[in-house]
N, CA, C and O atoms as a GROMACS GRO file, in nm:
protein
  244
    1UNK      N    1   0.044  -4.017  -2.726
    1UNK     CA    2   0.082  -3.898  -2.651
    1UNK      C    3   0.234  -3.877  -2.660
    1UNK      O    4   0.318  -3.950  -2.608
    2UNK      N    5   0.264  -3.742  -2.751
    2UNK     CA    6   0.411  -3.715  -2.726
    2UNK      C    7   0.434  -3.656  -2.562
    2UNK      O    8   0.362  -3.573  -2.508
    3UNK      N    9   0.575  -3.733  -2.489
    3UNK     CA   10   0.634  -3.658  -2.400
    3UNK      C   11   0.597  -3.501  -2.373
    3UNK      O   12   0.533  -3.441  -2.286
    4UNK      N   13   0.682  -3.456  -2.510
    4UNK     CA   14   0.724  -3.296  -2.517
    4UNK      C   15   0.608  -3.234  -2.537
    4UNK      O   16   0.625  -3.118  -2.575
    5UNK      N   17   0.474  -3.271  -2.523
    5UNK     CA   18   0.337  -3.240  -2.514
    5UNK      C   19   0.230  -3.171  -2.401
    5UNK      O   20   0.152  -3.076  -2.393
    6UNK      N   21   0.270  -3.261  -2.335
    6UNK     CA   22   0.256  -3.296  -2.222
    6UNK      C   23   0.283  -3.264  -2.053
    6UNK      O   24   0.373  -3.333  -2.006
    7UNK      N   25   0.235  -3.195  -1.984
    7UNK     CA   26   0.281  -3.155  -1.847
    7UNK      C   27   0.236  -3.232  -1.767
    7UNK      O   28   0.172  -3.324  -1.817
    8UNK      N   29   0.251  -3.231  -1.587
    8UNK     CA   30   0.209  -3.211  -1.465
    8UNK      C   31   0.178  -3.097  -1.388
    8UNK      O   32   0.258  -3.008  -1.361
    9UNK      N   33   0.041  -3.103  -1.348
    9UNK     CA   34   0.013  -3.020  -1.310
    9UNK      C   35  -0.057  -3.035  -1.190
    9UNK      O   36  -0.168  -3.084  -1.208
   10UNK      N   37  -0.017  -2.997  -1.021
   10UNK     CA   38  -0.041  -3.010  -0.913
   10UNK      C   39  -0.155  -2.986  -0.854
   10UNK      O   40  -0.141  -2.920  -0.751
   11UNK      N   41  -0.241  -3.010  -0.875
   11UNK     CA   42  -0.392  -2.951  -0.776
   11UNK      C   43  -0.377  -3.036  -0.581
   11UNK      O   44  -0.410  -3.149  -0.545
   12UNK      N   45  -0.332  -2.951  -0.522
   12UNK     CA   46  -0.275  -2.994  -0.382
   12UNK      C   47  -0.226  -3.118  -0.411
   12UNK      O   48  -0.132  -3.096  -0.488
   13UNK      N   49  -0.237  -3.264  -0.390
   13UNK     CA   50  -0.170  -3.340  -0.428
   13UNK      C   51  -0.184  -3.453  -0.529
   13UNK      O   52  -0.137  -3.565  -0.544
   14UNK      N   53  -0.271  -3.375  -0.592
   14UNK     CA   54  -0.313  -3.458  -0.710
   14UNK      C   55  -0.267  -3.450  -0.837
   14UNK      O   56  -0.304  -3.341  -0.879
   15UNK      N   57  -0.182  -3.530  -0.954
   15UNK     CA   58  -0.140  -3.476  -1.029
   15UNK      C   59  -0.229  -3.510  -1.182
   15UNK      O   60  -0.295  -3.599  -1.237
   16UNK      N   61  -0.190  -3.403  -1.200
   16UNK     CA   62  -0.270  -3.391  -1.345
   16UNK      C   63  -0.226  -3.385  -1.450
   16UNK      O   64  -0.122  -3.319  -1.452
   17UNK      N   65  -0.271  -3.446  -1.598
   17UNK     CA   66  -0.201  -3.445  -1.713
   17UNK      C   67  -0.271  -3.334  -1.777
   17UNK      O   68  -0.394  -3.326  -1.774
   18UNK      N   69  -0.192  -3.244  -1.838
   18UNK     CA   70  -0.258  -3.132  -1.934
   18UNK      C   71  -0.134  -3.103  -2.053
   18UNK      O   72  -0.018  -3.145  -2.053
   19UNK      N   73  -0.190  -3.030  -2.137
   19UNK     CA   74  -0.067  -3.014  -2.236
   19UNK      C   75   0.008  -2.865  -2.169
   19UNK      O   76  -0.025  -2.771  -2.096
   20UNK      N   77   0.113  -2.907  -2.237
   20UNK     CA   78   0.233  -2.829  -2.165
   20UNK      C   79   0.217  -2.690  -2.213
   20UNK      O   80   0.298  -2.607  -2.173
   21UNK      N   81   0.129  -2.657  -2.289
   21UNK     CA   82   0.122  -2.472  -2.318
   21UNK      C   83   0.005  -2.424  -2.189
   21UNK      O   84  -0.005  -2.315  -2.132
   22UNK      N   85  -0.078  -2.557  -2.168
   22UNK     CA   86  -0.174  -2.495  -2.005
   22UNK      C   87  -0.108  -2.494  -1.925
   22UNK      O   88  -0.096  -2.392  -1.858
   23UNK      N   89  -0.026  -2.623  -1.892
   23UNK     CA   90   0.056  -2.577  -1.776
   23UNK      C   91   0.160  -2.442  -1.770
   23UNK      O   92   0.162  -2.370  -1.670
   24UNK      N   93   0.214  -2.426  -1.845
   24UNK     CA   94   0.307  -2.303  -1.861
   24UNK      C   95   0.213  -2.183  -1.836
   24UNK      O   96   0.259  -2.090  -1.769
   25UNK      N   97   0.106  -2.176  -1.875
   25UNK     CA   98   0.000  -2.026  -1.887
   25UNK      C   99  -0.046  -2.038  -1.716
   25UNK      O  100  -0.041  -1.936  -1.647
   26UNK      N  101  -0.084  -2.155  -1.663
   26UNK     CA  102  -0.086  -2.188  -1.544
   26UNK      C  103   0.011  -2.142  -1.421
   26UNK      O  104  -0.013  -2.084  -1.316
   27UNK      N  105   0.136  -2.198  -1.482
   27UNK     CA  106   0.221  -2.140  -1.355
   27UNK      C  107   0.266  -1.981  -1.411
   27UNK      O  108   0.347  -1.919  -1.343
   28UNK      N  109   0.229  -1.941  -1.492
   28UNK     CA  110   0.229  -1.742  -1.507
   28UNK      C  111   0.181  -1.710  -1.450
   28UNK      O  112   0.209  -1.613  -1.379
   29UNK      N  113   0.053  -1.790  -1.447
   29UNK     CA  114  -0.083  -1.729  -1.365
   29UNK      C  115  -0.047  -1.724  -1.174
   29UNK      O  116  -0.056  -1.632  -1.092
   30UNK      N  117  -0.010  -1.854  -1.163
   30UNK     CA  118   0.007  -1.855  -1.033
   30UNK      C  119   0.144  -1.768  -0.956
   30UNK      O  120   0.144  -1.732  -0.838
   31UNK      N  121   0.264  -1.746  -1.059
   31UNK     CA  122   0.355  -1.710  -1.012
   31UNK      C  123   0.276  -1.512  -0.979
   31UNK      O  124   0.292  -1.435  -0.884
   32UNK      N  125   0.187  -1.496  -1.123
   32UNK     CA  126   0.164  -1.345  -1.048
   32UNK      C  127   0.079  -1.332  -0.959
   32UNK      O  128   0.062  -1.222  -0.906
   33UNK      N  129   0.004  -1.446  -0.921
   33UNK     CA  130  -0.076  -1.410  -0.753
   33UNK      C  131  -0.017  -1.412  -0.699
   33UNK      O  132  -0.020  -1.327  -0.610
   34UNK      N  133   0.081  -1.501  -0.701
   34UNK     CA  134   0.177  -1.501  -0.542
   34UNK      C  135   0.228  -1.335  -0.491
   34UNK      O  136   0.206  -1.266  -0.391
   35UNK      N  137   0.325  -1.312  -0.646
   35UNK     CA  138   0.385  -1.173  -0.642
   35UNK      C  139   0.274  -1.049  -0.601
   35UNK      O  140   0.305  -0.959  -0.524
   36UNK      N  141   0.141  -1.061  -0.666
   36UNK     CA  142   0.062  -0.985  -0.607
   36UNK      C  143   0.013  -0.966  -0.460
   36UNK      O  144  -0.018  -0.857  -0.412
   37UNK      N  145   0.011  -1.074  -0.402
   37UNK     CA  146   0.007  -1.119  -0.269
   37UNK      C  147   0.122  -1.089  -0.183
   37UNK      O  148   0.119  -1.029  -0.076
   38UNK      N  149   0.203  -1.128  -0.230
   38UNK     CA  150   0.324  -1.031  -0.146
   38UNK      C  151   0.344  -0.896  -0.124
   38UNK      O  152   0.350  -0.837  -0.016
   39UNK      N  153   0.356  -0.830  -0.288
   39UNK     CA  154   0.354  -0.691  -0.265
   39UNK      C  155   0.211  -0.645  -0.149
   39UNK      O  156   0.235  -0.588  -0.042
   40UNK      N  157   0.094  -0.674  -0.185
   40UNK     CA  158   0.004  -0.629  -0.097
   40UNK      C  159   0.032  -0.626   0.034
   40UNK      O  160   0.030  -0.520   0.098
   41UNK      N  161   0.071  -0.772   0.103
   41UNK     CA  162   0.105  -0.819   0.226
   41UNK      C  163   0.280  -0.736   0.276
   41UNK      O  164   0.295  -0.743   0.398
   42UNK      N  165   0.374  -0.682   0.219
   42UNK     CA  166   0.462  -0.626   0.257
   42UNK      C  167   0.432  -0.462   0.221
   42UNK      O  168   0.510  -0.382   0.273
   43UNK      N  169   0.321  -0.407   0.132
   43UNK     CA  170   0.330  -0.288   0.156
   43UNK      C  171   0.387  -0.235   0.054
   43UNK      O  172   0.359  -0.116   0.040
   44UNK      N  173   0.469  -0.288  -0.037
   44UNK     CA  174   0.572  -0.266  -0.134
   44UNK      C  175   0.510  -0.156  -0.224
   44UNK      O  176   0.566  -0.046  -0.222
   45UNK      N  177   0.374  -0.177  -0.321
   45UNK     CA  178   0.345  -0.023  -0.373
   45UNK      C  179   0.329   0.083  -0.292
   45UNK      O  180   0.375   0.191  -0.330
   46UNK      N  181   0.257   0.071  -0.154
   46UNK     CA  182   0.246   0.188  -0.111
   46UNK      C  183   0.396   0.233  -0.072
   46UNK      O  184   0.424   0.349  -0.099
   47UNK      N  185   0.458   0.183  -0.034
   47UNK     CA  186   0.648   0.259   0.001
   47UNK      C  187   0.674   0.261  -0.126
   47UNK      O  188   0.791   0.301  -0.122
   48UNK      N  189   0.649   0.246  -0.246
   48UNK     CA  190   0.738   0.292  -0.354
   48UNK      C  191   0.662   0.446  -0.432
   48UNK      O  192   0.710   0.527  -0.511
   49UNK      N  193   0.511   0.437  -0.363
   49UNK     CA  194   0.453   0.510  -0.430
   49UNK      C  195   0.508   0.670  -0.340
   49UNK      O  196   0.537   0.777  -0.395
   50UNK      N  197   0.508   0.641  -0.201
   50UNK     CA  198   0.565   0.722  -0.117
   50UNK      C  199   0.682   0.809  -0.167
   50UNK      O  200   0.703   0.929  -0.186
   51UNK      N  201   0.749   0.691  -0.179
   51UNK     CA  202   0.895   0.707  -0.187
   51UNK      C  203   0.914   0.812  -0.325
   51UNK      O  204   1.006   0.893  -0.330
   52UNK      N  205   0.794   0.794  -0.453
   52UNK     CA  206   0.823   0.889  -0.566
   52UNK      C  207   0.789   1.049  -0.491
   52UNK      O  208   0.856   1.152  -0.485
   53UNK      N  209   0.636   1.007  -0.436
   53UNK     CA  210   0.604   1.180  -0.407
   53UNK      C  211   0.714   1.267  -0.312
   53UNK      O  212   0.712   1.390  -0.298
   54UNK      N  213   0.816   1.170  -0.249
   54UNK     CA  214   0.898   1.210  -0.139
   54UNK      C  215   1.031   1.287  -0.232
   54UNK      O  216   1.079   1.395  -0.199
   55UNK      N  217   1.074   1.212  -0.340
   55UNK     CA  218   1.209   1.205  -0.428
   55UNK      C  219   1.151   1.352  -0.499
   55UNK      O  220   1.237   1.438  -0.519
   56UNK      N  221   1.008   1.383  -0.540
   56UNK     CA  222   1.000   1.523  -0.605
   56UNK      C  223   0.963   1.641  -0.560
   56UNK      O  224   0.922   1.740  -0.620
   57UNK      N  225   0.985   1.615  -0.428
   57UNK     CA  226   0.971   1.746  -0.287
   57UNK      C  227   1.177   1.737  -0.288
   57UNK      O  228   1.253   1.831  -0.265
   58UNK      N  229   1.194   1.671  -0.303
   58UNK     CA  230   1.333   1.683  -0.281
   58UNK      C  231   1.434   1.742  -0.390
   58UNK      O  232   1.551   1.777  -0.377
   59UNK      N  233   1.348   1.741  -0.503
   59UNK     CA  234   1.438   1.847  -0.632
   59UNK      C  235   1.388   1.958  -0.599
   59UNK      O  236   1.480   2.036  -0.574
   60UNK      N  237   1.256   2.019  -0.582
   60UNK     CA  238   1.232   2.125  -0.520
   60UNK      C  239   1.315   2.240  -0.484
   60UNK      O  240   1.330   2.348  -0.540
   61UNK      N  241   1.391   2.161  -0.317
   61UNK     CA  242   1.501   2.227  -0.236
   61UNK      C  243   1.575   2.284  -0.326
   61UNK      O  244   1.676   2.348  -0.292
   0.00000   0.00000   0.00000
C-alpha cells in the first residue's frame, strides 16, 4: 500500500481506509449537502430569487 494512495475516511467514529480519489469524491459529496442544507434552512434561494424579480420592477421606474 502506497501512502499517497490512500485516505481516511470518517463514518461517525470509525475510521476507514479507502483510496484517496473515494475519499476526495466523498467529501464533494458531503461538502454539497451541507451547502444544500443550509441554503434551504436560511432561505437563501428564495431571497435571491426575490431579490432578482424585485431588481427588474426597479429598471422599469
Amino acid at each position: 500500500m502506497a501512502k499517497d494512495n490512500y485516505g481516511w475516511l470518517f463514518v461517525d467514529k470509525t475510521p476507514l481506509l479507502y483510496k484517496k480519489k473515494n475519499v476526495d469524491r466523498q467529501q464533494k459529496i458531503e461538502t454539497w449537502l451541507n451547502l444544500y442544507q443550509l441554503t434551504k434552512e436560511l432561505r437563501i434561494d428564495e431571497y435571491e430569487t426575490k431579490r432578482k424579480t424585485q431588481s427588474k420592477i426597479n429598471y422599469i421606474i
